[in-house]
N, C-alpha and C positions, 0 to 999 in steps of 0.2 A: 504494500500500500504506500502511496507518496506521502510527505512530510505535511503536506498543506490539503486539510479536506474542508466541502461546503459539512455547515453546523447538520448533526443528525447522519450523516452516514461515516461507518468505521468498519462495514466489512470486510475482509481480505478483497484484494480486485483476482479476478482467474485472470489464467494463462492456459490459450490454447495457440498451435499453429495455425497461420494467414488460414491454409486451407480449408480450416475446420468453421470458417464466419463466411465464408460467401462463394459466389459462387462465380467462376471467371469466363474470360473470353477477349475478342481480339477488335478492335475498331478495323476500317478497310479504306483503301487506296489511300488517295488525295494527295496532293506535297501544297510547296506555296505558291508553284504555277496553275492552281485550279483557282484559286483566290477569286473573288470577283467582286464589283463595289455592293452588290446586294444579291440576295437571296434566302438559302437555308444557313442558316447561323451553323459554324464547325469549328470545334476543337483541333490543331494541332498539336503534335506534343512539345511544339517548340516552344510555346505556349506556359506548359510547367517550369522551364528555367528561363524564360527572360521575362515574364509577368505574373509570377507564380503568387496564386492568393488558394487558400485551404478550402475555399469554400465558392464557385462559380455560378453564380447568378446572372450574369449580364454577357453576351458574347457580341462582337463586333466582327469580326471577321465570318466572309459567309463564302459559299459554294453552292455550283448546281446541282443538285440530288441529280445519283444516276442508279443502276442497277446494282442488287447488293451493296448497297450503302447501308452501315450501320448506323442507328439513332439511338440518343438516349432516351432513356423511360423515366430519368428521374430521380436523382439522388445515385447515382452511379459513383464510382471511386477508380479516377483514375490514373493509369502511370504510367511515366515515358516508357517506352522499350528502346528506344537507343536516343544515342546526344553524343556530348564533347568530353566530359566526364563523369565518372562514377558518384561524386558528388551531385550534378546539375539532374542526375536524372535516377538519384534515390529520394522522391519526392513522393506527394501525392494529392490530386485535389477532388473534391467532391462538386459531380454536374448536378445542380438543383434543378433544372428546366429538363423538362422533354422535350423530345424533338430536334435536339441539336444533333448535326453529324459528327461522327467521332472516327478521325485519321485512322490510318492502318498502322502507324507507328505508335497507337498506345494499346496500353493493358488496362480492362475493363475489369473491375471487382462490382459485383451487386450483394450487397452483405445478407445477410439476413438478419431476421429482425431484431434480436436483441441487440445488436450493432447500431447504432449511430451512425450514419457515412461517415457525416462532419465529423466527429471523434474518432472513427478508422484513418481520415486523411491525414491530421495531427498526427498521430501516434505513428504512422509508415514515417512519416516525414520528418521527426523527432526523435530525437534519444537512442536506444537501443535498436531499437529496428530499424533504424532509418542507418545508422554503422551495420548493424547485420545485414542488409540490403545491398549497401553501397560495396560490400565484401565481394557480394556474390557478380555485380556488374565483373562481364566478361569483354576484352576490345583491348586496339593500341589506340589508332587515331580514331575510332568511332567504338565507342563500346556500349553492352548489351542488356539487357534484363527482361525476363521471359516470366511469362506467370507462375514456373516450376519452381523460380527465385523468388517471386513475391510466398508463395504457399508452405516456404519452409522458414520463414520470419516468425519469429515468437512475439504476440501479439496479448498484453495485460491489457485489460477492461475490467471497470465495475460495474454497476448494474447497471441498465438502460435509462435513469432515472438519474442517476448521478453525471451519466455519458452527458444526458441531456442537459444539467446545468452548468459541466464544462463547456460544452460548445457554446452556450447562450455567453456566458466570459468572451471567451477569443471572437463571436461573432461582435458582439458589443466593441471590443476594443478592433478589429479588423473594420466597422462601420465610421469608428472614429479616425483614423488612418484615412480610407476612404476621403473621408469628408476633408482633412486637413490638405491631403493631396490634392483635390481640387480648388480649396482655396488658396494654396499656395502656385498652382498651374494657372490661376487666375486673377490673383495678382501679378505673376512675372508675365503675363500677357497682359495686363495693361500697362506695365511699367513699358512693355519694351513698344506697345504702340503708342503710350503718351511721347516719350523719348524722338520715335519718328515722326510724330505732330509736330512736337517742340524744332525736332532742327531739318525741318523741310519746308515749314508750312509758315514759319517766325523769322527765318533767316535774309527774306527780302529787304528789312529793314533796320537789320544789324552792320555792323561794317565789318568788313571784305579784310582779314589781317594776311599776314605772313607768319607760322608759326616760329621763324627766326628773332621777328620784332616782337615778337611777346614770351620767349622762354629760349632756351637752350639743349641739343639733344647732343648726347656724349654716349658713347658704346663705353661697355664693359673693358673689363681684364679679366686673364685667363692666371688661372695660378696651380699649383700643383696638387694633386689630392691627400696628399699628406699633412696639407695646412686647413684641410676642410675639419668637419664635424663637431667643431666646440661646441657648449652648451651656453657659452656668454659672450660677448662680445658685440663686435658689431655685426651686422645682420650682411649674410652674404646670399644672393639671391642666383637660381640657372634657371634655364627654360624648362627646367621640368616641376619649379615649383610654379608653375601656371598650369599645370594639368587640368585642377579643378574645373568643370565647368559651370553655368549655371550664374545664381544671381552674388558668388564671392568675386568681386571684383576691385577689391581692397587688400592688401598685406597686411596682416596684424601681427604674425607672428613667423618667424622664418626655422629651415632644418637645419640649417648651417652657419657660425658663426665664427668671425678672424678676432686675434686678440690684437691690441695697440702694437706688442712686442711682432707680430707677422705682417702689419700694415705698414712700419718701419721699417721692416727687413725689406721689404719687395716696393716700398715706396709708391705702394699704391694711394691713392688718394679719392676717399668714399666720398658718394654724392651728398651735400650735405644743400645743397638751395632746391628748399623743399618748400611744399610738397612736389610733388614728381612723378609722372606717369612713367613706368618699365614696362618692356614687349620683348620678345625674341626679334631681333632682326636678321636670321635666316633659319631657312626649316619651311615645310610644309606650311601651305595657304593659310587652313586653321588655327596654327600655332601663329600665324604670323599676324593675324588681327585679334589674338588675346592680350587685351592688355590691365594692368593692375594699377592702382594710386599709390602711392607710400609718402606717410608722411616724418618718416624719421628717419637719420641719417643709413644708408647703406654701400652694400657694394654688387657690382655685376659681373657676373660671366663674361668671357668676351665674346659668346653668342648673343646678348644681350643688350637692351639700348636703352637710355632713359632719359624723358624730357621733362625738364624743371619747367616750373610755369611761373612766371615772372608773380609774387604774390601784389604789385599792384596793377596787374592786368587779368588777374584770374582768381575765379572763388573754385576751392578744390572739389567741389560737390555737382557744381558743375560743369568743370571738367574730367571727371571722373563718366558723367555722362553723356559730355558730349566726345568725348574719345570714344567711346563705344561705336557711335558711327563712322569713326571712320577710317576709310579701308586702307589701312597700309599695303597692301596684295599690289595696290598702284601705283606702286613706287619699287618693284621688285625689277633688280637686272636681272638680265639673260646670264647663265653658265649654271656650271653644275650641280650648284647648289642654291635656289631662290635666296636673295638678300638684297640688301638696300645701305645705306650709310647716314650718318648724322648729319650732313649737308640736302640730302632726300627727303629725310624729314622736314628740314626747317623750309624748305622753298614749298614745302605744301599750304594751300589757302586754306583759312577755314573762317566763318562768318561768326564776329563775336556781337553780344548786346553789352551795357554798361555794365559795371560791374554792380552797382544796385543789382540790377535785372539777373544778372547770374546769380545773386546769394539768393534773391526768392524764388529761381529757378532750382537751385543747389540743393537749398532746406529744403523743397517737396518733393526731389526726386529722392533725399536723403529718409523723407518721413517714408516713403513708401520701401523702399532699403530697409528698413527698419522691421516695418511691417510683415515682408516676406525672409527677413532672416528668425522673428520673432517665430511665424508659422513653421519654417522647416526645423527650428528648434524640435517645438513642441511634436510634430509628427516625428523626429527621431527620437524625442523620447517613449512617447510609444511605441517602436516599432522595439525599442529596446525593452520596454514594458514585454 
């Protein structure tokens, strides 16, 4: 029995084998070139490891019913049979709807009744049986799990009654998830279409600058990786600590740090007229129009490039926003490796307002920043919940 029970039950939970609760079979055909913008609603099993929720209620992707197509009836359990690892595809979710088509790449469990699905999906997918599972996954670059794997998983439950107020828990908290996800997908969709309002539709009757006469852009230095890794100092920044994507578009805290004694040795000299926009200036498109704010002193890669913004010509919140727009990719020379230089930078236009008009541009872009780093908090604490 687990450590944590609802008040009123303490009987031992059983343990039987998967195959001894339900009863199996196989979904058929389809891949993701049968996809199509509407139709019969289908399950792929790609599905359990890039969107994976315990419990499927809503399906958006659809196909055309053909012969021998398998459909669900209804609270079905089910599980990839192959993927990229034995992790992504020891999982398991439960179809609440009938009628949906379900791939030929999954494995179909219909429990019987003292079973819960939603409590069977959990528990494949968790703890014990979800490692005794992921054991059995057979493959090198593609690997396997057949229902003869799922049926020999040792599978505890408690009474039907108990199942059922566990899953009412994880649905309650999986509905709250839900909901924070949408409103955090829907505030960074109006942040990023106020943003395009703002510097498309405003920019008529702002003036026309030189990003040379209003800041300064300087590339990094390259230093050896034996001077990397401190834990204090000053903040040394590469283009991989831009990976994140999404609405972090500020440096608060860095992986890498040089002491005063290695900044003397190599006479490197850290950016300090701040605040200051940093980007990768060579590498791939993507990486090449991510860019970050930093408002404390640092240093850069020499993959790396940073522009100080003159502070009586710029409010950092508002350039913080208005770099977002725009596209370095236009500024890239020809050869082997995409890049550009600090003179590329600075001959770029961009259309500024006064600076009044930037700080109450800056504060509201900064309130709603706020607001959707407030919500992705919150949804990751749940998800950790």
């Amino acid at each position: 029995a687990p450590a944590i029970r609802f008040k009123g039950f303490s009987d031992a939970w059983e343990q039987r084998k998967a195959i001894d609760i339900a009863d199996y079979s196989k979904g058929n055909g389809y891949s993701k070139g049968d996809l199509t913008d509407a139709g019969t609603p289908i399950i792929l099993y790609g599905r359990l490891y890039t969107k994976y929720q315990f419990a499927i209620s809503e399906v958006d992707t659809f196909a055309v019913p053909r012969n021998g197509a398998v459909y669900s009836q209804g609270n079905e359990v089910i599980v990839p049979a192959s993927g990229e690892t034995a992790e992504d595809i020891a999982r398991a979710s439960a179809v609440e709807e009938s009628g949906v088509l379900l791939g030929g790449d999954l494995n179909i469990l219909r429990p019987f009744d003292f079973i819960n699905p939603l409590f069977l999906a959990l528990a494949i997918s968790n703890g014990e049986p979800q490692k005794e599972l992921a054991k059995k996954a057979q493959g090198k670059s593609v690997v396997h799990i057949h229902n003869t794997d799922i049926q020999e998983v040792t599978i505890a439950y408690p009474s039907r009654t108990e199942q059922d107020r566990i899953v009412s828990v994880f649905r309650q908290l999986d509905n709250l998830i839900t909901l924070h996800q949408r409103k955090c997908a829907l505030l960074f969709s109006s942040f990023q279409a106020l943003i395009s309002m703002v510097f498309t539709t405003s920019t008529f009757s702002w003036e026309q600058r030189k990003l040379g006469d209003i800041g300064k852009a300087r590339s990094g230095v390259g230093f050896p990786d034996a001077d990397q890794g401190g834990l204090t100092g000053v903040p040394f920044f590469k283009v991989s600590d831009m990976n994140s994507d999404g609405n972090e578009n500020e440096m608060t805290v860095a992986n890498n740090y040089v002491t005063a004694e290695q900044i003397a040795d190599h006479r490197w000299s850290p950016i300090t007229e701040l605040p200051a926009i940093f980007f990768a200036k060579v590498g791939a498109a993507v990486m090449l129009n991510r860019k970050r704010l930093c408002r404390f002193p640092f240093l850069l890669d020499n993959n790396t490039m940073a522009y100080s913004l003159s502070p009586t010509k710029w409010d950092a919140d508002f350039a913080k926003a208005l770099f977002g727009t725009v596209d370095l990719t236009s500024l890239v020379q020809v050869g082997a490796l995409p890049s550009y230089n600090a003179g590329d930078v600075e001959s770029m236009e961009i259309y500024l307002p006064s600076l009044l008009e930037q700080e109450q541009i800056g504060a509201y872009f900064k309130h709603l920043d706020n607001l959707i780093t407030l919500h992705q908090r919150e949804l990751e604490k749940l998800q950790n919940i």
